[in-house]
FIMI-970217 format. One line per 3 residues: their letters; for each residue x, y, z of N, C-alpha, C, O. Coordinates in steps of 0.02 Angstrom, whole numbers. Each point is the difference from the previous one (the first is absolute). Example, Ala and Ser with C-alpha at 12.3 -4.5 7.8 and 13.67 -1.06 7.14 Angstrom:
! FIMI-970217
AS = 660,-284,390,-45,59,0,45,60,0,52,-1,33; -70,54,-69,42,59,3,-39,55,37,25,55,8
! end
This chain:
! FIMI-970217
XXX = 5674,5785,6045,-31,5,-66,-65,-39,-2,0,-57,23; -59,83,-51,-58,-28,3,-9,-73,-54,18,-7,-58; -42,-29,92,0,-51,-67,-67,5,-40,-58,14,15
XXX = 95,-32,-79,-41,-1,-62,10,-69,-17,56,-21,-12; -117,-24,8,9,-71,4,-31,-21,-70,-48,33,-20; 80,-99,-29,-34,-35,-38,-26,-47,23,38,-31,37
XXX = -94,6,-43,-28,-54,36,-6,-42,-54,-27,24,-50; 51,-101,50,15,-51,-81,-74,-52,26,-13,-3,61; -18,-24,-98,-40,-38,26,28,-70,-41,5,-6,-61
XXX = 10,-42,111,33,-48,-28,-9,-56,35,45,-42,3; -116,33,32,-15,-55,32,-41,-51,-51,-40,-43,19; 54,53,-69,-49,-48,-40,58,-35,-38,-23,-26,-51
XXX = 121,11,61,33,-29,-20,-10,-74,48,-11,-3,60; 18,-63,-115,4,-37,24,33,-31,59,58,15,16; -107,-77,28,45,1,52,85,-47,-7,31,-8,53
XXX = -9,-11,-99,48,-32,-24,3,57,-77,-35,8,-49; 98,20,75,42,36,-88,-13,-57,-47,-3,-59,18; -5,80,-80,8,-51,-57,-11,44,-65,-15,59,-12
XXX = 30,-112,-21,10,42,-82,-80,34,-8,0,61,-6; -43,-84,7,-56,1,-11,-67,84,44,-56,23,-13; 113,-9,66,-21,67,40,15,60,-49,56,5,-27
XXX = -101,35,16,4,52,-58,47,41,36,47,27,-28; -62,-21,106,36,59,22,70,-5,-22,34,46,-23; -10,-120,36,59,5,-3,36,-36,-60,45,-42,3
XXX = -76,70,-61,20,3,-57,89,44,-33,-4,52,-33; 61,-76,46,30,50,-37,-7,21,-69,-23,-29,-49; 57,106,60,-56,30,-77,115,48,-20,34,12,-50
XXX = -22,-4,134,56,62,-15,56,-40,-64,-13,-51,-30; 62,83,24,57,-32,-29,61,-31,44,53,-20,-25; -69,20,92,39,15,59,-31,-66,51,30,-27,47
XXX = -109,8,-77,-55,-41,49,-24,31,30,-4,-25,56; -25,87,-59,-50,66,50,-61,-63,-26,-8,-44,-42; -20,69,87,-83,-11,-20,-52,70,4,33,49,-18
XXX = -63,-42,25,-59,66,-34,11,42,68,6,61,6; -3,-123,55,-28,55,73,92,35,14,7,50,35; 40,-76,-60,70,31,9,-8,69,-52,10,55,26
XXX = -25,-58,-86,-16,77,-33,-47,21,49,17,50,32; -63,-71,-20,-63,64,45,24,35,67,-15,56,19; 65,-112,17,50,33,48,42,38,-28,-9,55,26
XXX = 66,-52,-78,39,36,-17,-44,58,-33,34,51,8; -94,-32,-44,-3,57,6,-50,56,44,-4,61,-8; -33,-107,60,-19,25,57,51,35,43,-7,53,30
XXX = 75,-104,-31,58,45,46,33,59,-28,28,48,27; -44,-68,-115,22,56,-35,-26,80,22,30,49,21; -115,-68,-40,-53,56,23,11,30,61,-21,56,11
XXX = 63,-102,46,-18,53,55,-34,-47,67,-7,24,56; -6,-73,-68,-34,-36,42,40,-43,56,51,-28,-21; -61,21,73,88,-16,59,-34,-79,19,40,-46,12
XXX = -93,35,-9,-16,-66,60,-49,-51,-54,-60,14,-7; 84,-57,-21,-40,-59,-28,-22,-39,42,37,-26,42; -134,9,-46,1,-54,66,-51,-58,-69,-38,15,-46
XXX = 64,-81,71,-24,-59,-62,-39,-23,49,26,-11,55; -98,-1,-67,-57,-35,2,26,-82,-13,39,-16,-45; -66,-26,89,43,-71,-9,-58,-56,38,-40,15,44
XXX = 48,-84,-78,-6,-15,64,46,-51,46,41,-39,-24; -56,48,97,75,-16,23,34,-85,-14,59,-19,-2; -102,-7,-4,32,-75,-35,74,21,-49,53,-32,-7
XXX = -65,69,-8,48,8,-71,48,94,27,34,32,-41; -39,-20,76,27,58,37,94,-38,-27,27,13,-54; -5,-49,97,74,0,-1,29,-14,-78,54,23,-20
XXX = -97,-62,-20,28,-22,-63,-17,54,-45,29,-4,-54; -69,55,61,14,53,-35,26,57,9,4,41,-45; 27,-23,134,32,30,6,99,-32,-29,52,33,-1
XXX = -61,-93,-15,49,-4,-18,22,-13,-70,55,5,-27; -125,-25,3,17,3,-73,-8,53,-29,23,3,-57; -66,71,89,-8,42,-37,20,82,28,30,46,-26
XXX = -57,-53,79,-10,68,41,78,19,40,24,55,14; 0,-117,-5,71,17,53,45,66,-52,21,55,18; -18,-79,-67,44,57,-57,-23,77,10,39,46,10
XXX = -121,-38,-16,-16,70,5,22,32,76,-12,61,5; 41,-91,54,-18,16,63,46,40,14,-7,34,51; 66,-27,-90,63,46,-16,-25,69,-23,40,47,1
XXX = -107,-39,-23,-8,51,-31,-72,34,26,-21,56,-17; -2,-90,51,-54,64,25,-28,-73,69,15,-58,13; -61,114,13,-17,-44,69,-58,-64,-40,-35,6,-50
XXX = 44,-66,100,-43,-62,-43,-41,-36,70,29,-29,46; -91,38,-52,-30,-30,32,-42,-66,-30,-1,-14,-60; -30,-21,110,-63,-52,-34,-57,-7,71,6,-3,61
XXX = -59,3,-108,-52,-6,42,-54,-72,-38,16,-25,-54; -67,5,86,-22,-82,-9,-75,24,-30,-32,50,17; 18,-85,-53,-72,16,-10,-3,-87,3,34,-42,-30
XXX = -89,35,83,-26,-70,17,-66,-28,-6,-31,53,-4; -6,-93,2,-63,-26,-15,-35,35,94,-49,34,14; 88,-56,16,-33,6,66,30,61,44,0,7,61
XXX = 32,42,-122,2,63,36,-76,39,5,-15,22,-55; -38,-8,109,-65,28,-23,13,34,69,48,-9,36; -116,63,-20,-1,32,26,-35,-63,57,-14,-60,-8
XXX = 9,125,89,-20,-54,25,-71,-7,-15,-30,47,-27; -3,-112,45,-88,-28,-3,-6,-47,-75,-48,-32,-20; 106,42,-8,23,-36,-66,25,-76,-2,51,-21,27
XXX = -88,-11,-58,62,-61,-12,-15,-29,-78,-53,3,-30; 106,-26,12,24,-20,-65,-44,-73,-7,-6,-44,43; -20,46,-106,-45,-64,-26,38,-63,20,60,13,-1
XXX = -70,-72,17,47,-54,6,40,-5,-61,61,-1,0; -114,-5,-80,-1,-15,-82,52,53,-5,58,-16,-12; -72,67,20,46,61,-42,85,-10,-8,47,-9,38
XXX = -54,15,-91,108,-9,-19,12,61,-36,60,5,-14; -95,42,-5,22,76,-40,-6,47,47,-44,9,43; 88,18,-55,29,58,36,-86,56,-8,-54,-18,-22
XXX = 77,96,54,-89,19,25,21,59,-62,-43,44,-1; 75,-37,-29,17,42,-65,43,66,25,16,0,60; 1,46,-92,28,34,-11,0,72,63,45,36,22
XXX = -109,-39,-11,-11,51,64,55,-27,49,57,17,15; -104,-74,4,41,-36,54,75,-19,11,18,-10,57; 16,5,-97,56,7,-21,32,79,5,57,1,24
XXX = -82,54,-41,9,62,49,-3,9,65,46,16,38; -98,-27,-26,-28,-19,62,60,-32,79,5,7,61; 31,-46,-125,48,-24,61,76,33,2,54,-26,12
XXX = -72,90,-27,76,37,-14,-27,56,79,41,43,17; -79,-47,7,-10,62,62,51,-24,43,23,-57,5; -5,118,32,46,-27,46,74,26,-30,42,35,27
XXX = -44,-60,-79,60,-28,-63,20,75,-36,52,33,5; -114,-19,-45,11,74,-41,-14,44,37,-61,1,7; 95,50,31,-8,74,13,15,38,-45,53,-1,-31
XXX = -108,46,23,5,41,-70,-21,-7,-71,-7,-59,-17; -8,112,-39,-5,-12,-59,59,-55,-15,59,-6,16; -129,-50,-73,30,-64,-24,-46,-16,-47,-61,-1,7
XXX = 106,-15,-75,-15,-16,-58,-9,-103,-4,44,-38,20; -99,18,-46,-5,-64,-8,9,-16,-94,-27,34,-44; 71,-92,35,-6,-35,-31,-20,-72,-6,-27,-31,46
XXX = 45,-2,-121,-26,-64,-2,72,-9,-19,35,38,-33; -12,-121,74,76,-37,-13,24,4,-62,57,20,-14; -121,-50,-44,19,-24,-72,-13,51,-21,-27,-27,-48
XXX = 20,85,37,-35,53,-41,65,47,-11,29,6,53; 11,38,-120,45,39,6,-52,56,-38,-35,-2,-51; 49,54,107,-35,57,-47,47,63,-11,-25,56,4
XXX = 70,-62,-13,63,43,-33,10,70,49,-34,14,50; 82,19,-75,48,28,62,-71,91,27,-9,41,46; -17,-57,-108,-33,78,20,-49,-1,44,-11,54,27
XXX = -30,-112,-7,-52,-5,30,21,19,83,-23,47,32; 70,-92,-10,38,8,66,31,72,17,15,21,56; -8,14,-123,58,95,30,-75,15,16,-15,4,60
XXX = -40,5,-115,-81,29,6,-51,-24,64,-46,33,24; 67,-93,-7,-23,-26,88,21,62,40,-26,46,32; 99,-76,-53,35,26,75,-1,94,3,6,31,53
XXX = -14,0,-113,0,55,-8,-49,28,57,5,30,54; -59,-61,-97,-88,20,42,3,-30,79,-34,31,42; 75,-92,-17,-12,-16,73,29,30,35,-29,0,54
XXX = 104,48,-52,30,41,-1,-17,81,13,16,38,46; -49,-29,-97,-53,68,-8,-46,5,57,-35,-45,25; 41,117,-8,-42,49,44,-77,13,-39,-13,36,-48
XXX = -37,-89,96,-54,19,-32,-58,43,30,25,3,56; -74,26,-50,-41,7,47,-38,-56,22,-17,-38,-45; -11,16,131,-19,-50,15,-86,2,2,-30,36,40
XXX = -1,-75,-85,-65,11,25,-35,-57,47,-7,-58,-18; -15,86,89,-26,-47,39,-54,-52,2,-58,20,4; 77,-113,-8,-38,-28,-11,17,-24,-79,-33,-49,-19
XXX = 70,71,-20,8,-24,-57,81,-17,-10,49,37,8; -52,-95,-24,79,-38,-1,17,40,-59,-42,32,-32; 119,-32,13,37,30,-66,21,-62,-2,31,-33,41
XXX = -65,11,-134,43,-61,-9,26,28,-102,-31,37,-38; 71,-60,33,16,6,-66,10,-79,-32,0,-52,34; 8,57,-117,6,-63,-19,37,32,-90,-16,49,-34
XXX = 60,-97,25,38,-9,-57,-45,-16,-62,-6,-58,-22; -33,129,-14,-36,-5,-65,23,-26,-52,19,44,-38; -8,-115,10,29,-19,-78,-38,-9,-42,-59,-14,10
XXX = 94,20,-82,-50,14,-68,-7,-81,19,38,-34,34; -116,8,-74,-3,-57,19,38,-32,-51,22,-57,8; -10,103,-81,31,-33,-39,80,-21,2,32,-28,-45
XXX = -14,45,95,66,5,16,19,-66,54,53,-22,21; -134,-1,-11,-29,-70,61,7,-36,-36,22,-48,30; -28,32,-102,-29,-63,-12,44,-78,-25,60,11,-9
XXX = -73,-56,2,34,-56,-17,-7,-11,-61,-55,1,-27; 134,-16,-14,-21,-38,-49,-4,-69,-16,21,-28,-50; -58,-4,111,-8,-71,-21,-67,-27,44,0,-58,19
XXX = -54,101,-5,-41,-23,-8,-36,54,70,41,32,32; -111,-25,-14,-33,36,26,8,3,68,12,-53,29; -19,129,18,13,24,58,-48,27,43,-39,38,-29
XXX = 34,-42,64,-35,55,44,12,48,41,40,-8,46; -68,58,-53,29,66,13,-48,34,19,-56,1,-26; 83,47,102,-57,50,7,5,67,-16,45,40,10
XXX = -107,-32,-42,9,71,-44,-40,57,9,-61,1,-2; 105,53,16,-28,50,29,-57,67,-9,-19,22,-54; 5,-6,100,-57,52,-4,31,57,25,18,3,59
XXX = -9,42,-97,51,37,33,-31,94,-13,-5,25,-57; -10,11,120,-32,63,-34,53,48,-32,55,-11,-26; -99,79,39,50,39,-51,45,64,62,11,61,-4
XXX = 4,-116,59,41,33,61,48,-40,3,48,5,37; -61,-64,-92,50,-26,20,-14,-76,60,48,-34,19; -106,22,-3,-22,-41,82,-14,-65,-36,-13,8,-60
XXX = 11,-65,81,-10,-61,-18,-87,-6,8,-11,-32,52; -41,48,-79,-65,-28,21,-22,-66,-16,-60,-12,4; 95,-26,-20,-28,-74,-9,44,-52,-13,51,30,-15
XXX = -38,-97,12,19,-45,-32,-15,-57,-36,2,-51,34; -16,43,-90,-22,-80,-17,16,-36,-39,10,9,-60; -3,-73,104,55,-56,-16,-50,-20,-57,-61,-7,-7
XXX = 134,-1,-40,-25,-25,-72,29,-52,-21,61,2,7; -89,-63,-38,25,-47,-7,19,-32,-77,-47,-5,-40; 107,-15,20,12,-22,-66,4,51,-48,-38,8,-47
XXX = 85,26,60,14,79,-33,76,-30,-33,55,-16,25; -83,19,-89,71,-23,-55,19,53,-38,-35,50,-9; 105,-61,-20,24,50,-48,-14,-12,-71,19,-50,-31
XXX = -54,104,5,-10,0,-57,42,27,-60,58,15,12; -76,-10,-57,35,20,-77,-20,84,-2,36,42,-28; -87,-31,57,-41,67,17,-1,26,74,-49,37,8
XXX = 77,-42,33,3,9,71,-2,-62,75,43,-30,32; -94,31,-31,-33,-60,44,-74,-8,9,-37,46,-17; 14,-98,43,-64,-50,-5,-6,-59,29,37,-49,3
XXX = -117,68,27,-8,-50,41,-32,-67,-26,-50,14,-33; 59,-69,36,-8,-63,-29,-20,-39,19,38,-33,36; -115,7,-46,-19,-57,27,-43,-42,-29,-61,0,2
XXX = 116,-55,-43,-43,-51,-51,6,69,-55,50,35,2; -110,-20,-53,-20,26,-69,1,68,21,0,47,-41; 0,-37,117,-39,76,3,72,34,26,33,-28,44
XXX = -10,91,-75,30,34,19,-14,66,-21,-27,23,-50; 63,13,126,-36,68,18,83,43,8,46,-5,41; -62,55,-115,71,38,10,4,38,74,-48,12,36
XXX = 126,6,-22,20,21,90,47,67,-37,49,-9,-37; -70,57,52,46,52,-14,71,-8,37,2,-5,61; 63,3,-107,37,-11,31,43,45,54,49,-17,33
XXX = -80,73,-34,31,77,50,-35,-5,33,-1,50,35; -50,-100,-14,-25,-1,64,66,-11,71,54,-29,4; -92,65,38,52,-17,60,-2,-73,26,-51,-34,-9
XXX = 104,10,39,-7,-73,9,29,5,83,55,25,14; -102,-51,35,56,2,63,35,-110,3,-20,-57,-13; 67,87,34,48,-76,5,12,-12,58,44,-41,13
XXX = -79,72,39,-1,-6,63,67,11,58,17,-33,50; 27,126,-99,41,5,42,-39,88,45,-21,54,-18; 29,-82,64,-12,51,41,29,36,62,28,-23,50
XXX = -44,89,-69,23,35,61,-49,24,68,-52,33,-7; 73,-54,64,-21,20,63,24,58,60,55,28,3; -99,-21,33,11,11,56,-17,-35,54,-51,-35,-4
XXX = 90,37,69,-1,-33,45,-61,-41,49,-9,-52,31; -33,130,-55,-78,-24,21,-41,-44,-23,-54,-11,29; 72,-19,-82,-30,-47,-51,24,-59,25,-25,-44,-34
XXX = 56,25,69,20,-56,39,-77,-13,55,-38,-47,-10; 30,87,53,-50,17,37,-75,-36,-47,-35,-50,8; 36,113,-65,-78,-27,-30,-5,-60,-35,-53,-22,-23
XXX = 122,-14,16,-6,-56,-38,-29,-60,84,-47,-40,-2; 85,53,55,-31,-39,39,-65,-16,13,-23,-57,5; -10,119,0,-71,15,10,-30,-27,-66,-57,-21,4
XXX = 80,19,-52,-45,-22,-92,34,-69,21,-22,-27,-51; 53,-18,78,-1,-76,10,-55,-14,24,-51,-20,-28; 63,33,88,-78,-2,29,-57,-27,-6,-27,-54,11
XXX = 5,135,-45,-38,8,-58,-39,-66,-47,-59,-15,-9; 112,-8,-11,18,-21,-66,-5,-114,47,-13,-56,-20; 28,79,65,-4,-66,32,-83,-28,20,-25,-55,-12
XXX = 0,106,42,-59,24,46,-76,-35,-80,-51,-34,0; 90,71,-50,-36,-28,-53,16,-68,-52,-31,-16,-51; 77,-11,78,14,-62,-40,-61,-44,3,-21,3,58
XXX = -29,-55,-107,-8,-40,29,23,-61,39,60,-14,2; -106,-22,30,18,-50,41,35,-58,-43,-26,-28,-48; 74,17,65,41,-68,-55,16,33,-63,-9,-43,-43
XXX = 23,81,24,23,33,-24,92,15,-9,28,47,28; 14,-106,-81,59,15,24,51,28,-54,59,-15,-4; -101,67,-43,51,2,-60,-8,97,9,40,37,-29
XXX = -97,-8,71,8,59,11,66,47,-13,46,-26,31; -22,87,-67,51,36,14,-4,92,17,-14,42,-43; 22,-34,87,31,62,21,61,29,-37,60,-8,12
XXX = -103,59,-79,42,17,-38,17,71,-7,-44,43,-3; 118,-28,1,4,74,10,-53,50,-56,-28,50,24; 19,-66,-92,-24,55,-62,-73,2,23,-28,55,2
XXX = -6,-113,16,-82,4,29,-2,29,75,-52,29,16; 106,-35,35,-30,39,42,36,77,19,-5,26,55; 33,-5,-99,14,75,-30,-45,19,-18,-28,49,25
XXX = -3,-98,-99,-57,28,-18,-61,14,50,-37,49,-5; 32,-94,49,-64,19,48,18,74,29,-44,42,-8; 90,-28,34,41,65,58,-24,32,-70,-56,23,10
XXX = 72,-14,-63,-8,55,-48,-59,30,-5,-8,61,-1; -60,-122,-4,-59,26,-13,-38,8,56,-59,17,-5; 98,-32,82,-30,40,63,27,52,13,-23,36,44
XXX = 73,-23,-73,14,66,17,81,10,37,33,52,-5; -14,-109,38,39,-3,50,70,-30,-41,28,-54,13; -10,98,-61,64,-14,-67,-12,23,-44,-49,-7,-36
XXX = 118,59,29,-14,21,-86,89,-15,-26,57,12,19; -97,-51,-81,92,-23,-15,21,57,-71,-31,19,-49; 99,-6,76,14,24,-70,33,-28,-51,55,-19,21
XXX = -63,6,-80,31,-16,-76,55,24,-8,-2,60,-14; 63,-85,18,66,25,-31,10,-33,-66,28,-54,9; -40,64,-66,-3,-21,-46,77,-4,-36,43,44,-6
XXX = -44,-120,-16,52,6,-23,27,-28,-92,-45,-19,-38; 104,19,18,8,-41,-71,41,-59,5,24,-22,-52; -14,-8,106,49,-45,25,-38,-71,-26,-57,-19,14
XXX = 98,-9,-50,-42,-60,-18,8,-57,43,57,-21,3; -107,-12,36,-23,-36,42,42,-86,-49,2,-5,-61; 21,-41,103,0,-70,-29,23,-55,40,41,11,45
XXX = -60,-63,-56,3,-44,55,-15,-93,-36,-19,-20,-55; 36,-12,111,1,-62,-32,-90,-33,25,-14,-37,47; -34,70,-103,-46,-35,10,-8,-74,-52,-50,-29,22
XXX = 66,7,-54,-24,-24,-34,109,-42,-7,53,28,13; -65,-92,-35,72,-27,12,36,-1,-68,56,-25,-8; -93,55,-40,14,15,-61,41,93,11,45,25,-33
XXX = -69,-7,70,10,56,13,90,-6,27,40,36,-30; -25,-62,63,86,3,27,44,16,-61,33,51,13; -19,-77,-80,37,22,-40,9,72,-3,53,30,7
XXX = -128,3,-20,0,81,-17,32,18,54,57,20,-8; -82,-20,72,10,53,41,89,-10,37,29,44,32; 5,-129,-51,50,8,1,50,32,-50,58,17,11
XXX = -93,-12,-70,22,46,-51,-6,66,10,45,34,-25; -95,1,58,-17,66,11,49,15,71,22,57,0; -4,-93,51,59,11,30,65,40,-36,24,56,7
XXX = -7,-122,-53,76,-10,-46,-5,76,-22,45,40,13; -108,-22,-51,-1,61,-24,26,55,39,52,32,-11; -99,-23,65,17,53,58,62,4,21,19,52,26
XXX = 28,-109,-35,61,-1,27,43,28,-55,48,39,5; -71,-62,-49,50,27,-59,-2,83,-7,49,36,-7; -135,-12,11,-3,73,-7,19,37,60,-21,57,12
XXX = 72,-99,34,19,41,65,-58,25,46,-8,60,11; -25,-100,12,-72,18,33,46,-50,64,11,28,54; 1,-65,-60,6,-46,60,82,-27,-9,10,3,-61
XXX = 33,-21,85,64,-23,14,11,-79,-21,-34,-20,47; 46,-15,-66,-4,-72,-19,12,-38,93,-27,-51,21; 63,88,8,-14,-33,83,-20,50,17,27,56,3
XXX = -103,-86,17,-45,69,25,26,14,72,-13,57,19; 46,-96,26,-7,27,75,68,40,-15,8,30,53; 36,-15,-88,38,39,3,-19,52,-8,22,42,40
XXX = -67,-20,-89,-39,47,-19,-31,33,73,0,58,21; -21,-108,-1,-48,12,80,40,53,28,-15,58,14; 99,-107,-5,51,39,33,18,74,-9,2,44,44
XXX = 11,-39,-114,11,49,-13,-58,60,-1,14,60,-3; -91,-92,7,-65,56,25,13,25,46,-14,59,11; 56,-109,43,-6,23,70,48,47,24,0,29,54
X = 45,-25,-108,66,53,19,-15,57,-16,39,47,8
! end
């Protein structure tokens, strides 16, 4: 059976668990945290091989505080995203302590992912429809055009993004009338309003249509995109300046570059799934309330890995 992989990006959890790590916030009624729903309905959708982005300092204590439970239920890998993983002719600043962003952190799944593979973010739940609409399209017989990657990405209303406790950033889409992603731009301090949403800074605010598309940075791949992400490190290194140690290699900006050379066309699966997450620490009440809900309206099982179990039968 071919694998269809979620890829979790979860190297940005602290290197010591503590109350204070968003990732590992419980939100379930059971103690799930956000990335146990994104597994249970990725396995739901169809998806066989989870591989978690990590880094290895903290590899055994979260395979045991978190990941050992899912391993009953679909294949579980981990791969390292490291300061001094670089290509060769590369070396890591002495100063630098942040990770090289989000590319790079793909970047270290080659080897690892064979095949269409969907990326997420650890803390982020973006509800059960986004993952069937991935896996649908990675799945799907497309025609191949040579030289141009097939990438797709999970379209949300942005109003369906936003926080109610204080301003976000979000990248918001350009999207033609085929359906293709032509742009992205990151917008900053996008609040919910009484009238939709708006952007806020100090006196000046600039209304944000709220049916704008919003990407949350889940995406779908193909295998070859492993390949061009190597070659866009590079890239992306070749131009750092000198001393320079806060640089990031980020997946939405160097999509966007492949888009406007030509070499990527992503498609929009647009969805109504409302996006939510623990940005803000005011924020944990709701979204542990918006759990309780889901459980009550029979969306989810009050012990979600049973639920898992029973996906898998």
């Amino acid at each position: 059976m071919k694998d269809i992989t979620l890829v979790v990006m979860a190297a940005g959890i602290g290197s010591r668990f503590g109350k204070g790590v968003k990732q590992l916030t419980p939100v379930g009624p059971s103690g799930e945290l956000i990335m146990d729903y994104s597994v249970h309905d990725a396995i739901e959708a169809g998806f066989n091989k989870i591989v978690f982005i990590l880094r290895k300092a903290i590899l055994e204590e979260f395979r045991q505080t978190i990941s050992k439970k899912m391993e009953g239920y679909a294949s579980v890998d981990y791969v390292f995203q490291e300061l001094d993983d670089l290509p060769e002719g590369f070396t890591c600043p002495a100063d630098r302590i942040k990770p090289w962003g989000t590319g790079q952190a793909v970047l270290c799944c080659r080897g690892t992912v064979k095949g269409p593979f969907a990326v997420i973010n650890a803390d982020d739940y973006y509800g059960k429809e986004p993952y069937k609409i991935l896996y649908d399209y990675l799945t799907s017989e497309r025609p191949a055009e040579p030289g141009v990657s097939d990438i797709c990405c999970a379209g949300f209303r942005l109003g369906n993004t936003l926080s109610e406790n204080g301003g976000v950033t979000r990248g918001i889409c350009d999207v033609n009338g085929e359906g293709f992603l032509t742009g992205v731009h990151e917008t900053k301090n996008i609040y919910k309003t009484a009238d939709g949403a708006a952007v806020i800074n100090g006196e000046e605010r600039i209304p944000v249509d709220p049916d704008k598309i919003a990407s949350m940075n889940m995406w779908g791949f193909g295998e070859d995109f492993i390949d061009l992400l190597e070659g866009g490190f590079k890239e992306f290194l070749k131009e750092q300046p000198e001393g320079d140690i806060s640089g990031e290699f980020l997946l939405p900006i160097y999509i966007d570059q492949l888009i406007r050379s030509g070499r990527a066309k992503v498609r929009v699966l647009p969805t109504e799934a409302s996006w939510f997450g623990v940005t803000y620490q005011e924020d944990k009440p709701a979204v542990i309330e918006a759990f309780a809900e889901l459980v009550k309206e029979g969306v989810y099982k009050a012990d979600l890995y049973d639920a898992i179990a029973a996906a898998k039968q």
